[in-house]
C-alpha positions in Angstrom: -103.9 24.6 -78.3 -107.0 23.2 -77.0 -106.9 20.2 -74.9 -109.3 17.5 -76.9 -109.3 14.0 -75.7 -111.6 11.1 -76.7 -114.0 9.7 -74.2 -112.5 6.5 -72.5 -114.5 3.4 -72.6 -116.9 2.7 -69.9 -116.7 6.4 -68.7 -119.6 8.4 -68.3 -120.2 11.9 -70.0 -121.3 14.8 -68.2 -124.4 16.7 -69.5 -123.4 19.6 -72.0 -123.7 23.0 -70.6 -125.9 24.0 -73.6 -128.5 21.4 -72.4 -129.6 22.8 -69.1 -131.9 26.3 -69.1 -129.1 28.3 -67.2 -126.6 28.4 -70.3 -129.4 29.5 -72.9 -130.5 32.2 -70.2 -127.3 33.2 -68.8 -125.6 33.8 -72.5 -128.3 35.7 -73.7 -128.3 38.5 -71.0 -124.3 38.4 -70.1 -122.4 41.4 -71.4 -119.3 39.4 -71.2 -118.7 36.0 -73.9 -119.2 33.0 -72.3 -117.8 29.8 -73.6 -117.1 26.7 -72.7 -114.7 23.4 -74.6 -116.2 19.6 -73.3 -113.5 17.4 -73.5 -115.3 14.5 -73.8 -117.0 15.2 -76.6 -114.6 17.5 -78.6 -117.2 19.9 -78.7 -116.8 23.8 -78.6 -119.6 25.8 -77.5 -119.6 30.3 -77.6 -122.3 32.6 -76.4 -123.7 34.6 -78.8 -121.6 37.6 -77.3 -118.8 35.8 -77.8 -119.4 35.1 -81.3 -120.0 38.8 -81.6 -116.6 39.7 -79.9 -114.6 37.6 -82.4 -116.8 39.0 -85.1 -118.9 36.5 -86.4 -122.3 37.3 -87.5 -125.5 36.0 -86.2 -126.1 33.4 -89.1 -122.3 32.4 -89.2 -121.4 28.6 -88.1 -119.7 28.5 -84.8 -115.6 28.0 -85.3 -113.7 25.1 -84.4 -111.2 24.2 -81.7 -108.0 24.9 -84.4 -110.1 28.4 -86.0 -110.4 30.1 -82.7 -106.3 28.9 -82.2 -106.3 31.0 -85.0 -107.6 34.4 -83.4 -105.3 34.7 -81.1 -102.2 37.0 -81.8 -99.1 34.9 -82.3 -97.0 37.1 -79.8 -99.7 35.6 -76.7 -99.9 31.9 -78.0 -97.1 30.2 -76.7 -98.8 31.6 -73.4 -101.6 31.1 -73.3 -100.9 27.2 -75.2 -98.4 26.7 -71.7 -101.2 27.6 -69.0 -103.9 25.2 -71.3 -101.2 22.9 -70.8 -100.9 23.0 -67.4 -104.6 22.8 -66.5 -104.6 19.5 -68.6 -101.9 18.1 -66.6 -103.6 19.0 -63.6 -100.7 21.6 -62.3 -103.7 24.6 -62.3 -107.6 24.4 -62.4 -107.9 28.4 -63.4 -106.4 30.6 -66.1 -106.8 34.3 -65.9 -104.9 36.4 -68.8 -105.0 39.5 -70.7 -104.1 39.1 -74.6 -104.6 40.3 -77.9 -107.3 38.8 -80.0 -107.8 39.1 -84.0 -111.3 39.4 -84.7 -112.6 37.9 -88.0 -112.8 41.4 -89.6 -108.9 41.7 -88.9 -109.3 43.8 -86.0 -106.8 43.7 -83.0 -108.3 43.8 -79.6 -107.4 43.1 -76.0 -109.1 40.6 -74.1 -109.2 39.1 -71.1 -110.0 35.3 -70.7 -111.0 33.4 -67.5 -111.2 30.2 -67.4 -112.3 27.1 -64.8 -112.0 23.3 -65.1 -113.2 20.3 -64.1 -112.3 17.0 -64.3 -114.4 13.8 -65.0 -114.6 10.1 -62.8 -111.6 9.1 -64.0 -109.8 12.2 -62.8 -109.0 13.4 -66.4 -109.4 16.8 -67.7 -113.5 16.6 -68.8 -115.1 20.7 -69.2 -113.2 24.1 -69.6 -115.7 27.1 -69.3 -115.3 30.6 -68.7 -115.7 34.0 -69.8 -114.3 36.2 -72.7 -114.1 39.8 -71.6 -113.6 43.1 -73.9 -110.9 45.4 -72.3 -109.2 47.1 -75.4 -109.9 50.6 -73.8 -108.6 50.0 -70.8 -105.4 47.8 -72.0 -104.9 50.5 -75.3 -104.5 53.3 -72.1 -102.3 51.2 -69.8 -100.0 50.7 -72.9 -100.5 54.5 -73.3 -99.5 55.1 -70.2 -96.3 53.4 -70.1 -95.0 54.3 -73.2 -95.7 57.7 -71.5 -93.5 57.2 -68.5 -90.8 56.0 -71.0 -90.6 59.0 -72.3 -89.0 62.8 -71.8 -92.4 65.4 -71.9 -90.3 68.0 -74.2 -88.7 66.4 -76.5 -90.9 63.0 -76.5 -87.4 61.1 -76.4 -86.9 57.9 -74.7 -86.2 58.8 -71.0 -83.8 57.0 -68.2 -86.5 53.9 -68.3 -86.1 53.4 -71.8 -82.4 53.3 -71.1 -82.6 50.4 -68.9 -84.8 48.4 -70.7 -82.6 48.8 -73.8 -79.6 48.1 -72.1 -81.1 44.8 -70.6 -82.3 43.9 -73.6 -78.7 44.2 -75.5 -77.3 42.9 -72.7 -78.7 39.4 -73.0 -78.3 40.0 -76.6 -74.1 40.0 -76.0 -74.3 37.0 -73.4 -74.3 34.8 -77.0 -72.9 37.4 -79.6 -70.3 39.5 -77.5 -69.5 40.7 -81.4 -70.2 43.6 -82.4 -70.1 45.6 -79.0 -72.5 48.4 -78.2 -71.3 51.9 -76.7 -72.8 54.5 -74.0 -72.9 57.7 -75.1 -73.2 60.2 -71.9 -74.3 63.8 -73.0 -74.3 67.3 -71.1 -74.7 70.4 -72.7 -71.7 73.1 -71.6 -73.5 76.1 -70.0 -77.1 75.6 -70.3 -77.7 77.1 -66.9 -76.6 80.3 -68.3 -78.9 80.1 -71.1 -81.7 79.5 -68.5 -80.7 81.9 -66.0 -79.8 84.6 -69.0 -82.3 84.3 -71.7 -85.5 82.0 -69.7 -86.7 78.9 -70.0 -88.4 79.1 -73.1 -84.5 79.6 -74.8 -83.7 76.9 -72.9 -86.5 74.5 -73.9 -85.3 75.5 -77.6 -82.3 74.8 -77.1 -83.0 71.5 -75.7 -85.4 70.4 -78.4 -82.7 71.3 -81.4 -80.1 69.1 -79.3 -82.3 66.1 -80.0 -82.9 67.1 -83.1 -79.1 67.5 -83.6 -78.0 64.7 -81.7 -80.3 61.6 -83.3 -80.0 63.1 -86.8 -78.5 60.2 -88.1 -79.1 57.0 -85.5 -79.2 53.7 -86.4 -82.5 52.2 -86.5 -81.6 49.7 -83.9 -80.3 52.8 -81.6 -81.7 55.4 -79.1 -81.4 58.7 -78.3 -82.9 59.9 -74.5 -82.8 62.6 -72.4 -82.3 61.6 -69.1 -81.8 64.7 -66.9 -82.0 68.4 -67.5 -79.6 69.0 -70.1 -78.1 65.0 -70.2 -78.8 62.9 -73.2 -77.6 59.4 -73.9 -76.7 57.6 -77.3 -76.8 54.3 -77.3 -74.8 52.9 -80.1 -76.1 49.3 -81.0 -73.1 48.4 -82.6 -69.9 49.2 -83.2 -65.8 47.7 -83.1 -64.9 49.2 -80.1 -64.1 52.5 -77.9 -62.3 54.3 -80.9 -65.4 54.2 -83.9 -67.6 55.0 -80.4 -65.0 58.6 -79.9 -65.0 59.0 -83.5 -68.9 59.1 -83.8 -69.2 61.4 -80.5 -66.6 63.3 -81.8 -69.1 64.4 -85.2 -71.4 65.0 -82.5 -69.4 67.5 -81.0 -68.8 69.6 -84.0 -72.4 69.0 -85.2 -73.8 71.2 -82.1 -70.9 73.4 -82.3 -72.8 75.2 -85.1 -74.7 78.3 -84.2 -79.0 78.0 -83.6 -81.8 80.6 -83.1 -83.5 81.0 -79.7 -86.5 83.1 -78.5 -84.8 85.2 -81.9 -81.3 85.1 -80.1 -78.4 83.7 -81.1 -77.3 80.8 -79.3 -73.7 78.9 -79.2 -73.1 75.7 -77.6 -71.0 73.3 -77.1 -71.2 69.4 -75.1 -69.3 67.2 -73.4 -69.1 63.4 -73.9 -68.2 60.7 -72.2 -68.0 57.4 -73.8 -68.4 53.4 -72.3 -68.3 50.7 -75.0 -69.2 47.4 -73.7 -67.1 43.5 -73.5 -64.5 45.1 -71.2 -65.9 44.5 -67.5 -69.0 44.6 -65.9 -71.9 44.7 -67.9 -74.8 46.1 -65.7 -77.1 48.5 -67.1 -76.6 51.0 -64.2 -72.9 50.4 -64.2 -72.7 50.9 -68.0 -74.5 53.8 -67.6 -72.2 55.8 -64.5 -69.0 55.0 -66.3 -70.4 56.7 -69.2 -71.5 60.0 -66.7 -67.7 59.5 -65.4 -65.9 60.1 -68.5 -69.0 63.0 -69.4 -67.3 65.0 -66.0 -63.6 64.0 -67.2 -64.7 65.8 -70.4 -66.1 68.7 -67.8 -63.1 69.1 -66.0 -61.1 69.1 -68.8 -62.7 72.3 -70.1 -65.6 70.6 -72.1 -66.9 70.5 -75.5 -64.5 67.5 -75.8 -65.1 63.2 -75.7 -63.5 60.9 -73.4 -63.7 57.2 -73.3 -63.6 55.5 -70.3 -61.3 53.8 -68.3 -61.2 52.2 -65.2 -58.7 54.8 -63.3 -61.5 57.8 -63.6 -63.7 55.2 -61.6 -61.0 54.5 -58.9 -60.3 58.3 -58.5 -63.7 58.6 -58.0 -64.2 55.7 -55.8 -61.2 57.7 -53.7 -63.3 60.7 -53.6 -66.2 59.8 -52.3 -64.1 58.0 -49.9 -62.7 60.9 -48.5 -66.2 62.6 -48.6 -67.3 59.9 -46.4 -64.4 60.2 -44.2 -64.3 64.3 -44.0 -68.2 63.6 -42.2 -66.5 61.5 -39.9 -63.6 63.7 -38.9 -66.0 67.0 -38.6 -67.8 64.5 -36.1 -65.1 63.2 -34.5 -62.7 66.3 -34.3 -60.1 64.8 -36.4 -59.4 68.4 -37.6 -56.7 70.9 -36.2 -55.0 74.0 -36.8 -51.1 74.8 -37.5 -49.5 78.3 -37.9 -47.5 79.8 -40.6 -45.4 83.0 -38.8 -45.6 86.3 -40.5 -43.1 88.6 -40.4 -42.6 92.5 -40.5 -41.4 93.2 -44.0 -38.7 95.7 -42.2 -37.7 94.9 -38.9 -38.4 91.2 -39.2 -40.4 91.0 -35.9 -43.6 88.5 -35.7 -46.5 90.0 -36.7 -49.6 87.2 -36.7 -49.7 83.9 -38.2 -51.9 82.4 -41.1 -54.0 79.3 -39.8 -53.5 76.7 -41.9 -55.8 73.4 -41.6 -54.5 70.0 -41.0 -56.6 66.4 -41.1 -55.2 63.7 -38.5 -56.2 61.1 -40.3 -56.3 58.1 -38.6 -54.7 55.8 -41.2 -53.1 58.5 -43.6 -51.5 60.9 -41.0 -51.6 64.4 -41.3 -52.9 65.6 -44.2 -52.6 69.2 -45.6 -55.5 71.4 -47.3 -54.8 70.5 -50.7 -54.9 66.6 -50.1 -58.6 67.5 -49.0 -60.3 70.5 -50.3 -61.4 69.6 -53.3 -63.9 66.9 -52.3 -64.7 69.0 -49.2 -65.9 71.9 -51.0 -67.5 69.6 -54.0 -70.0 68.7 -50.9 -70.2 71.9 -49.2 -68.9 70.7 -46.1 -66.2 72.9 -46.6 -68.8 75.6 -44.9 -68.6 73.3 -41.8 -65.0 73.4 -41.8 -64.5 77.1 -42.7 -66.9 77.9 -39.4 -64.7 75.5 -37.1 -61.7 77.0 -38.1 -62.7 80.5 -37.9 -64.2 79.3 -34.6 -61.2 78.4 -33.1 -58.9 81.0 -34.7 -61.2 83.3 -32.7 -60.7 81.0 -29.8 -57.2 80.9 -30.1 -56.4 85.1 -30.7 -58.8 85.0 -27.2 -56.7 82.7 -25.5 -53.2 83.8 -26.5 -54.5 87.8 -25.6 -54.8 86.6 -22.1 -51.4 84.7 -21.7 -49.4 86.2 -23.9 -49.4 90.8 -23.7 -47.6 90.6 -26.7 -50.1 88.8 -28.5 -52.8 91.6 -28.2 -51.3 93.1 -31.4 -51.0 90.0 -33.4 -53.2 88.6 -36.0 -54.2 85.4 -37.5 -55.2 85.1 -41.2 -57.7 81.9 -42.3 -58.5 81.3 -46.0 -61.6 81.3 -47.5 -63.1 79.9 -50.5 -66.0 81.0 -52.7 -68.6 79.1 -50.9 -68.1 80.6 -47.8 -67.7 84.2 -48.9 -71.2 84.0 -51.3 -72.8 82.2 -48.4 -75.1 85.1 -47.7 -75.3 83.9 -43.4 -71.4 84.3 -43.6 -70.8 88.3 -42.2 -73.1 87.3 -39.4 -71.5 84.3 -38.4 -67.9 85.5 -38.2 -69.5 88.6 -36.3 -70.9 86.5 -33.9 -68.0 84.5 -33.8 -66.0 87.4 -32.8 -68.6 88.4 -30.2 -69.2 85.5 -28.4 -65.0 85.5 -27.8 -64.5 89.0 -27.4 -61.7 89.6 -30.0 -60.9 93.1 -31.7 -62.2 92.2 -35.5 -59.3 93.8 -36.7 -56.9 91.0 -35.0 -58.7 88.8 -37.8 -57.2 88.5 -41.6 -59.8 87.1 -44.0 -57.7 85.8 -47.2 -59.5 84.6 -50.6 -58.2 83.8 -53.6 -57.7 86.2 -57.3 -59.8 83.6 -59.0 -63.1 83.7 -55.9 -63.4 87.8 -56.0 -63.2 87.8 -59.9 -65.1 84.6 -60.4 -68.1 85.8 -58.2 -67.7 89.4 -58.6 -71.2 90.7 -58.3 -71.4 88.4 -54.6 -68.7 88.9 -53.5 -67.9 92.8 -53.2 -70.9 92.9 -51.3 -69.9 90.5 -48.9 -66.3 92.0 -48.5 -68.0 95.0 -47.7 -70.1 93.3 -45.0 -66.7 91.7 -43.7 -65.3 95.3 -43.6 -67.6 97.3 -41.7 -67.1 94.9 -39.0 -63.7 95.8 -38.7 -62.2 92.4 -40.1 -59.3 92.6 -42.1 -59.8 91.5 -45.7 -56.5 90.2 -48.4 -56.1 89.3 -51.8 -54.0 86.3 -51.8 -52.0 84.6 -54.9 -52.2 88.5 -56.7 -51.0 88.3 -59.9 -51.9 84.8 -60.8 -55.3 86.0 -62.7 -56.6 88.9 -64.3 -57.0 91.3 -62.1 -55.9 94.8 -62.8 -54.0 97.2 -60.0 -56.8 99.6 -60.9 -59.3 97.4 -60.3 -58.0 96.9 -56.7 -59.0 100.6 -55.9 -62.6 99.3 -55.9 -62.4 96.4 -54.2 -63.1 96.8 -50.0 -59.6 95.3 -49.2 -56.6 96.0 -46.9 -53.6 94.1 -48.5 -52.7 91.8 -50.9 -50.7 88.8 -50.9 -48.2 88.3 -54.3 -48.3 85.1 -55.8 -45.6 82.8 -54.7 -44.7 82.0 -58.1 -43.8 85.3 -58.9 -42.0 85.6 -55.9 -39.9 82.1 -56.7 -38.9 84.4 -59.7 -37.5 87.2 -58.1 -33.8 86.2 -58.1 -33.4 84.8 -61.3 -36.2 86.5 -63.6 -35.7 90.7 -64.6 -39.3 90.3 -66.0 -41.1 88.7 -62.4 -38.3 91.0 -60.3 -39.8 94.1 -61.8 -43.0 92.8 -61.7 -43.3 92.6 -58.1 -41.5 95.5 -57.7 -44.3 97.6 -60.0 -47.4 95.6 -57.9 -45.4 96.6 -54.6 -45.0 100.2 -55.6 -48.7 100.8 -57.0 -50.3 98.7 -54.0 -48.6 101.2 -51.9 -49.6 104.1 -53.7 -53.4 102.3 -53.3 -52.7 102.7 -49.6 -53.4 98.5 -49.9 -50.6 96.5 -47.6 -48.6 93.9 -49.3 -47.7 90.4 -48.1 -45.1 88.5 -49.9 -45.5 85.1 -49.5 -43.5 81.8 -50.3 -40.3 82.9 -50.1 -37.9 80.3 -49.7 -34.2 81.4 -50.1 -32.0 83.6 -48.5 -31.6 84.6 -51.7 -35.1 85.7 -52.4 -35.6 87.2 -48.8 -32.8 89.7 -49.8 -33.7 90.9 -53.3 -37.3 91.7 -51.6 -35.5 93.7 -48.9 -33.4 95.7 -51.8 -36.8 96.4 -53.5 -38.6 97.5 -50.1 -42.6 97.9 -49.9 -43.6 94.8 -48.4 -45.4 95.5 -45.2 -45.3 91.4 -44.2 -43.5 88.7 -45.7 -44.1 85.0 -45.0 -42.6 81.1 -45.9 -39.8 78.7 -45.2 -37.1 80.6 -45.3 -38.2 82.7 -42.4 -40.4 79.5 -40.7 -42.3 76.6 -41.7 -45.8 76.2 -39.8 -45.8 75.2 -36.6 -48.0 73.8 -34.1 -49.8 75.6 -30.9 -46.4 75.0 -28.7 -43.9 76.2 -30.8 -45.9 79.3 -31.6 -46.6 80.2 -27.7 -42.9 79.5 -27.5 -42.7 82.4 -30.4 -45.0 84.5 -28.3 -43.0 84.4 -25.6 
């Protein structure tokens, strides 16, 4: 390790270090070693600190060049032998590095060594000195320190670091042995929020520390188990044959957690949702490896959870889609790619136009026009449905204001905008369509607010309140797609509403079905009897249109059959 060279002929030594005053001073006060290896004379020279540091006594002989090779931990040595190496060659004149030292009592310690050179006449490597410094505390509580940030404070599992760095490392394991593969295991416990929000945090925490128990019950030595997020874990499987022995082993993890546990002494039952990525397929970045997983975890999500899916490279381009529309749905708020078409609604008796429902449409500039459904989803996944709900609402207003002027027979028409639950628990929402109203001057009652079976039922506790709000302004509120859910025709007597809307596929029914026809005539009747109007909507046959009329009690009626939406021209021509 230690460059020795023999003295060339006819070259001159230099005068040891230990011959001059300064060393015997200097190494007898310095609380660092000091040390120093002349090259010329194969001679190795250590201050009595030094010796101390490596753990020799005072009346032990001074090691050798190869025994202090010896106290150097094997991991550091091919190091530290490198940067020797270099100085000899003349590449470096310093070395300055931190490494682990085993003391002659067998005791590991860090240490840092610094080191100068200095060559002889002949321009050849003659005198290495330096210094041999003590810095175990300070190393031992680095090391402490980052084994700390690698790990989860709760459940003192491996965190999203940890992930990384294992994934690099197997990584560059696969590069040369792409057999056996290795698998992502994304983890996210099915309703945790409600056991937070319901039973507190410390049920929560418990929860969360008998997952990992649970979940790295039986791990391979060579794999990990981390929490990486509130209530997401990754497995990382070190080997296995492919993407079905990864399900299979995700799929005992699934039952495993199905089992009931004790909480803050209550009864918990959960229940996860896995997505799986096994590697050797395409791209092998940790990060990458890593979202695919988190893809497949949401498939599992959507699909109800509490189930495993295994990746595949179409979730990733639907999801590639979807942000792309996200992006795109900023630009067309910005750019006013948005506008509004009209549905006619019809008097249920007489047949004569009673309001439209504003339905939203997306020119988009390389797609065309794009309907609601080809949309909403990602809009209200980033809340910018909000946005769009105020424009259109905004210029529904606009519009009633506008065609009240022109059009005298207007004044009595309505227009009817869809909501969704967002909107209708945003707690601003009241205010805004009141001042909305205001600031065009339209009679609140000209305005139909419609929202879904699944929004009032789903948000009950929000939402009643909120209708009530929407109410006392004078703003007309409907039930639309009735009959689709759960709701009850008792339950309607305590919801602030005016009408109801009866889901289409009921009404598609009608002609064919005794079951649906009697259905719609029982909601009809009882709605009535509720003092509650009733739309039907979707009908699309003469045929329907004309079993309704038989059964009587529908106050509106609305779809193709009667008209399909139109734009702002055709329905002025409407007006007129």
């Amino acid at each position: 390790m230690i460059p020795r060279e023999a003295k060339r002929d006819g070259a001159r030594a230099l005068p040891t270090i230990d011959e001059t005053p300064a060393w015997a001073l200097a190494s007898s006060v310095a609380s660092d070693g000091l040390w120093y290896i002349d090259v010329a004379r194969s001679q190795v020279r250590l201050s009595p600190r030094a010796l101390e540091m490596l753990g020799y006594r005072a009346n032990d002989p001074e090691p050798s060049v190869d025994q202090l090779s010896m106290h150097v931990d094997a991991a550091h040595l091919g190091a530290l032998r490198e940067s020797l190496e270099a100085i000899r060659r003349g590449d470096s004149t310093r070395l300055d590095t931190e490494l682990q030292v085993l003391t002659k009592g067998g005791e590991r310690r860090w240490m840092q060594v610094r080191a100068r050179s200095r060559r002889g006449a002949d321009g050849e490597l003659a005198l290495l000195a330096g210094s041999l410094c003590d810095i175990d505390r300070r190393k031992r509580a680095e090391l402490t320190l980052r084994d700390e940030a690698r790990r989860d404070p709760l459940t003192a599992l491996p965190n999203r670091i940890a992930v990384g760095e294992w994934l690099m490392a197997r990584i560059a394991r696969a590069a040369t042995m792409p057999e056996p593969r290795f698998a992502v295991l994304y983890i996210d416990l099915d309703r945790f929020k409600l056991v937070n929000d319901s039973l507190g945090h410390a049920a929560g925490d418990a929860l969360l520390l008998e997952a990992a128990a649970r979940l790295g019950a039986d791990l391979g030595t060579n794999d990990l188990l981390a929490r990486v997020g509130g209530d997401e874990f990754v497995v990382l499987l070190n080997a296995v044959e492919g993407g079905e022995q990864a399900r299979r082993y995700a799929t005992v993890l699934v039952e495993r957690m199905r089992a009931m546990l004790v909480a803050e002494r209550r009864e918990i039952y959960t229940t996860i949702s896995v997505g799986v990525r096994t590697s050797g397929e395409w791209s092998m970045k940790p990060t990458e490896l890593v979202r695919d997983a988190d893809v497949a975890m949401y498939e599992s999500k959507r699909l109800g959870g509490g189930r495993v899916t295994v990746f595949d490279r179409t979730m990733f381009e639907r999801l590639a889609a979807a942000f792309q529309v996200q992006s795109e749905l900023h630009r067309a708020l910005r750019k006013g790619e948005f506008r509004l078409a009209y549905q006619p609604i019809f008097d249920g008796a007489d047949g004569r136009l009673c309001g439209f429902e504003a339905l939203v449409r997306w020119e988009h500039p390389v797609r065309g026009c794009l309907n609601a459904k080809e949309f909403v989803t990602e809009a209200n996944d980033t809340g910018l449905i909000v946005e769009i709900g105020q424009w259109v609402i905004g210029e529904v207003c606009r519009q009633l204001a506008e065609w009240g002027r022109e059009y005298p027979n207007a004044m009595s028409l309505s227009l009817a905008v869809n909501l969704c639950d967002r909107e209708l628990i945003d707690p601003e929402f009241a205010s805004s369509v009141a001042a909305t109203l205001a600031q065009h001057d339209v009679d609140p009652s000209r305005l139909v607010l419609e929202m879904s079976e699944g929004v009032i039922t789903s948000h009950k506790e929000l939402a009643v309140p909120a209708l009530r709000r929407l109410r006392d302004l004078g703003v007309q509120v409907q039930m639309d797609g009735f009959g689709s859910g759960s709701s009850s025709l008792s339950a309607l007597r305590r919801l602030p509403i005016s009408a109801i809307k009866i889901d289409r596929a009921l009404i598609a029914r009608v002609v064919e079905d005794e079951e649906s026809r009697a259905l719609v005539g029982t909601i009809a009747a009882l709605a009535g009897a509720l003092k509650l109007d009733v739309v039907a909507e979707g009908v699309e046959t003469g045929a329907q249109a004309a079993v309704l009329a038989r059964m009587g009690g529908f106050r509106y009626v609305q779809g193709h059959y009667f008209s399909r939406p139109v734009d702002t021209d055709v329905a002025e021509e409407m007006l007129e």
